[in-house]
PQR file of N, CA, C, O and H, with PARSE charges and radii, in Angstrom:
ATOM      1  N   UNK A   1       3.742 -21.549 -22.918 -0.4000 1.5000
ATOM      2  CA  UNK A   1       4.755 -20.514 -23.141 -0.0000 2.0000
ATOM      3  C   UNK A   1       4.743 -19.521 -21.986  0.5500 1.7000
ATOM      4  O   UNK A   1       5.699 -18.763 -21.821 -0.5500 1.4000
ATOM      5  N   UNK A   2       3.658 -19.508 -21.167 -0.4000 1.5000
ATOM      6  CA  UNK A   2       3.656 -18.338 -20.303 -0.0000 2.0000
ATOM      7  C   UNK A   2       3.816 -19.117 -18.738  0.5500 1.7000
ATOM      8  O   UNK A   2       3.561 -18.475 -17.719 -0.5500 1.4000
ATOM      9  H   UNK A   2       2.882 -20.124 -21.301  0.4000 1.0000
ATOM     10  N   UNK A   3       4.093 -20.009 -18.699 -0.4000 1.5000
ATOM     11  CA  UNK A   3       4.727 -20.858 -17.404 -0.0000 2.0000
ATOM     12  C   UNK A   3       6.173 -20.585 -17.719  0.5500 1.7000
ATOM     13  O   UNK A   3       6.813 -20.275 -16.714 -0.5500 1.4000
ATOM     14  H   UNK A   3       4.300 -20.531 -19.526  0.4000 1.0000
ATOM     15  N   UNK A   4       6.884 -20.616 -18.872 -0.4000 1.5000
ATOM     16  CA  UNK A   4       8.258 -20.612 -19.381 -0.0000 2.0000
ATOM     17  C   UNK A   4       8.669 -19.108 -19.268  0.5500 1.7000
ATOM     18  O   UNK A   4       9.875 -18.877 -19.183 -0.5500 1.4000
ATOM     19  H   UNK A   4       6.364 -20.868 -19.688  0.4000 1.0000
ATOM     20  N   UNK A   5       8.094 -18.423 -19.262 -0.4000 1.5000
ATOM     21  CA  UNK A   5       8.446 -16.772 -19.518 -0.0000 2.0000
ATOM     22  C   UNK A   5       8.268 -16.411 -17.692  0.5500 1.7000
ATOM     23  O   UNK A   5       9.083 -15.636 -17.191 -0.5500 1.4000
ATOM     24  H   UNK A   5       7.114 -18.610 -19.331  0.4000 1.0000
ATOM     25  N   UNK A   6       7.154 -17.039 -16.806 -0.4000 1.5000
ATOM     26  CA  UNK A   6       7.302 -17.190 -15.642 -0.0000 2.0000
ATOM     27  C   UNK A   6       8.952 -17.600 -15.197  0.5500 1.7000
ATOM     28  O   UNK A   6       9.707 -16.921 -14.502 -0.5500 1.4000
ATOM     29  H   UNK A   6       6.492 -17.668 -17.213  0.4000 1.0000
ATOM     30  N   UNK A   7       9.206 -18.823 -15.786 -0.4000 1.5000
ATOM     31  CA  UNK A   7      10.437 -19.449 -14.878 -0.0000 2.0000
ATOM     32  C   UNK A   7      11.522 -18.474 -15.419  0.5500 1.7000
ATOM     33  O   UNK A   7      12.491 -18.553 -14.665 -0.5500 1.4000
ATOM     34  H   UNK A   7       8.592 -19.375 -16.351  0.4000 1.0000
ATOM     35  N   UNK A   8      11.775 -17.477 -16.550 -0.4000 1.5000
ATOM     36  CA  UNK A   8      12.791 -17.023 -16.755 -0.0000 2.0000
ATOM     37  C   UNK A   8      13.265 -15.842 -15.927  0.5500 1.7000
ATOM     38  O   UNK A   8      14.386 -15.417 -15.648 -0.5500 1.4000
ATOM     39  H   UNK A   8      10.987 -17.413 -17.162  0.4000 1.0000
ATOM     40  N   UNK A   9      11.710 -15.359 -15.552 -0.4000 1.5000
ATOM     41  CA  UNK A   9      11.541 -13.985 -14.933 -0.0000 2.0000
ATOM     42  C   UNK A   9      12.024 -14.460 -13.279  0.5500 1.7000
ATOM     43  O   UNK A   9      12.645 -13.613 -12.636 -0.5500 1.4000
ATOM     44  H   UNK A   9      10.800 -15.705 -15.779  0.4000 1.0000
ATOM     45  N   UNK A  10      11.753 -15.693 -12.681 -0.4000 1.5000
ATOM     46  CA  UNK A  10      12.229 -15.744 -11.552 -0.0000 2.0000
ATOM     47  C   UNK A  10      13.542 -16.145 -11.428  0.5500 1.7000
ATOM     48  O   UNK A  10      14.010 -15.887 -10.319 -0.5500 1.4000
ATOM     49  H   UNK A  10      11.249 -16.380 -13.203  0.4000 1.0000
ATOM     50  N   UNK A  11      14.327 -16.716 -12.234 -0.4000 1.5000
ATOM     51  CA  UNK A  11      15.733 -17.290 -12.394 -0.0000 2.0000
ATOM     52  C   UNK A  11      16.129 -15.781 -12.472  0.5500 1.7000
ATOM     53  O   UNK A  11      16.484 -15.262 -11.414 -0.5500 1.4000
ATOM     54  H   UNK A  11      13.947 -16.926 -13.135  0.4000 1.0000
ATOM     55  N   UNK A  12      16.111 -15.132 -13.433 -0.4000 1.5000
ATOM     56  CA  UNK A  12      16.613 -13.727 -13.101 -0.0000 2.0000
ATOM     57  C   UNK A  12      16.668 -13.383 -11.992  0.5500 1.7000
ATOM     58  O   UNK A  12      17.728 -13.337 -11.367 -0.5500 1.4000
ATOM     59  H   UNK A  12      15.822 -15.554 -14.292  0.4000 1.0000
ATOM     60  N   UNK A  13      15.204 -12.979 -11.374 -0.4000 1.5000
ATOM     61  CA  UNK A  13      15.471 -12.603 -10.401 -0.0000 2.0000
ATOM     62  C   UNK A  13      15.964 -12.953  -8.999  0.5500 1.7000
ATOM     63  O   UNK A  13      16.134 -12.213  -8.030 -0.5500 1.4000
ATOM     64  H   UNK A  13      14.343 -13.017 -11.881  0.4000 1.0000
ATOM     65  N   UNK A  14      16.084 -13.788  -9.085 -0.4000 1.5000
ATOM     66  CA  UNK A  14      17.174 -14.975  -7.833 -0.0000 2.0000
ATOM     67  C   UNK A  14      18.414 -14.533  -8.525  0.5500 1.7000
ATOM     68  O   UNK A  14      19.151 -14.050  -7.666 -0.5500 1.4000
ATOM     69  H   UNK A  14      15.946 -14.389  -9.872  0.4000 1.0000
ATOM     70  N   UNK A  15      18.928 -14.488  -9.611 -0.4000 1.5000
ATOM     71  CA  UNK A  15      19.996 -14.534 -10.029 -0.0000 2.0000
ATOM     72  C   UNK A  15      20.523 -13.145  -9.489  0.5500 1.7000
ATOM     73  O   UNK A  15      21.712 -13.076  -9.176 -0.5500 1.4000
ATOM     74  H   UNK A  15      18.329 -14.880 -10.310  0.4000 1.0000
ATOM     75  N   UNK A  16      19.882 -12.265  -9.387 -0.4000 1.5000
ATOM     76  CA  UNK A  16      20.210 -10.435  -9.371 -0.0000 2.0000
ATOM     77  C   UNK A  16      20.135 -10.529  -7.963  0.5500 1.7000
ATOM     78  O   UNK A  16      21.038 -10.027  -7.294 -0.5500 1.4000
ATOM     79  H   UNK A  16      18.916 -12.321  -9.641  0.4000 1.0000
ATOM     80  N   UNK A  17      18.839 -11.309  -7.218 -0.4000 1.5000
ATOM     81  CA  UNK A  17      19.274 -11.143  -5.669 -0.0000 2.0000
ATOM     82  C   UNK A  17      20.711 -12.139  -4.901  0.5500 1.7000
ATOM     83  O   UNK A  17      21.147 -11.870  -3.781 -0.5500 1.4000
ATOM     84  H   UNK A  17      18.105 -11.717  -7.761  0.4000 1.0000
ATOM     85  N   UNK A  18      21.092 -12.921  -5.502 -0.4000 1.5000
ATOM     86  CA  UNK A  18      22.721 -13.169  -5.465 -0.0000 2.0000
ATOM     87  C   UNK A  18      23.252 -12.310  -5.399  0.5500 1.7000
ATOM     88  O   UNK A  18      23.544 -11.723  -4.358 -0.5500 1.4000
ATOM     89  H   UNK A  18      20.738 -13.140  -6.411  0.4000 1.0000
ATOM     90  N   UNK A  19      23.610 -11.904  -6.845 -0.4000 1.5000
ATOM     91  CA  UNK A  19      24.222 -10.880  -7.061 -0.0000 2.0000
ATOM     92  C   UNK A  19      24.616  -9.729  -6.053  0.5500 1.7000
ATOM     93  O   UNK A  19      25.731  -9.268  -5.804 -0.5500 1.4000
ATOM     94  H   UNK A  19      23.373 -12.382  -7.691  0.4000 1.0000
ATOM     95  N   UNK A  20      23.498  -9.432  -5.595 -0.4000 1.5000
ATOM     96  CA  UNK A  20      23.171  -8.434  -4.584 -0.0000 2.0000
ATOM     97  C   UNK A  20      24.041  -8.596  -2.660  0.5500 1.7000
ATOM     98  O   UNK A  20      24.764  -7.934  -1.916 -0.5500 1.4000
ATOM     99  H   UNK A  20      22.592  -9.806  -5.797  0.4000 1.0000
ATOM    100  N   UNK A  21      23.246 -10.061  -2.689 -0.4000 1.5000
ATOM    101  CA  UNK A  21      23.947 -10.748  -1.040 -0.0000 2.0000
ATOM    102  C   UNK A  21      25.517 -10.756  -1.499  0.5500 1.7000
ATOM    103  O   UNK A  21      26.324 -10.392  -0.644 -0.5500 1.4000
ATOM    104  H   UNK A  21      22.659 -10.599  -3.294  0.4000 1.0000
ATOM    105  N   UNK A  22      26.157 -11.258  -3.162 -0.4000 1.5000
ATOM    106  CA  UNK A  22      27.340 -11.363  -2.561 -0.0000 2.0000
ATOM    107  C   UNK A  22      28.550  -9.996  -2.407  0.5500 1.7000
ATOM    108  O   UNK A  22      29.590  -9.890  -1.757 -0.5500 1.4000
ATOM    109  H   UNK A  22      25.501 -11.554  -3.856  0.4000 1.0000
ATOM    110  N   UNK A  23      27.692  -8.915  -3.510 -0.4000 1.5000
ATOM    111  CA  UNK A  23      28.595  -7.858  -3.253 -0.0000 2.0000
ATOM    112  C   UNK A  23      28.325  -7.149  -1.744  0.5500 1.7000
ATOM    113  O   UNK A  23      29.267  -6.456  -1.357 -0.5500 1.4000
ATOM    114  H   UNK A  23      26.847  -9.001  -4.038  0.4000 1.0000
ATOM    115  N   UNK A  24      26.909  -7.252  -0.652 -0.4000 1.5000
ATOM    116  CA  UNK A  24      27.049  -6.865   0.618 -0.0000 2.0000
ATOM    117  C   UNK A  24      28.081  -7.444   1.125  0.5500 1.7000
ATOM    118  O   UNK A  24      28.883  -6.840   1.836 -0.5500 1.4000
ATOM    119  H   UNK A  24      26.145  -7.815  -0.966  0.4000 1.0000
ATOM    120  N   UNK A  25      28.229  -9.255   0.677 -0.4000 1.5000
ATOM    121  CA  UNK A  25      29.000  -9.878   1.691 -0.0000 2.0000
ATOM    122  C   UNK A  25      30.366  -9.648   1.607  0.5500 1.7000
ATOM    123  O   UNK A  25      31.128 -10.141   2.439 -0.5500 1.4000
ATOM    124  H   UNK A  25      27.577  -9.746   0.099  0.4000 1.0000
TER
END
Protein backbone atom coordinates (compact mmCIF):
# COMPACT_ATOMS: atom_id res chain seq x y z
CA UNK A 1 0.00 0.00 0.00
CA UNK A 2 2.81 2.40 0.58
CA UNK A 3 4.58 1.83 -2.95
CA UNK A 4 0.85 2.77 -4.24
CA UNK A 5 0.45 5.99 -2.17
CA UNK A 6 4.23 6.60 -3.51
CA UNK A 7 3.04 6.31 -7.25
CA UNK A 8 0.01 8.61 -6.58
CA UNK A 9 2.07 11.29 -4.93
CA UNK A 10 4.41 11.37 -8.02
CA UNK A 11 1.69 11.23 -10.83
CA UNK A 12 0.42 14.30 -9.10
CA UNK A 13 3.20 15.75 -9.02
CA UNK A 14 4.31 15.44 -12.73
CA UNK A 15 0.84 16.18 -13.33
CA UNK A 16 1.03 19.91 -11.51
CA UNK A 17 4.57 20.30 -13.07
CA UNK A 18 2.73 20.13 -16.62
CA UNK A 19 0.44 22.07 -15.59
CA UNK A 20 2.93 24.58 -14.72
CA UNK A 21 5.37 24.29 -18.25
CA UNK A 22 2.14 24.63 -20.15
CA UNK A 23 0.66 27.81 -18.71
CA UNK A 24 4.62 29.42 -18.99
CA UNK A 25 4.42 28.13 -22.50
Amino acid sequence: MFLVDIMMSLIFFILLIICVLVGVA
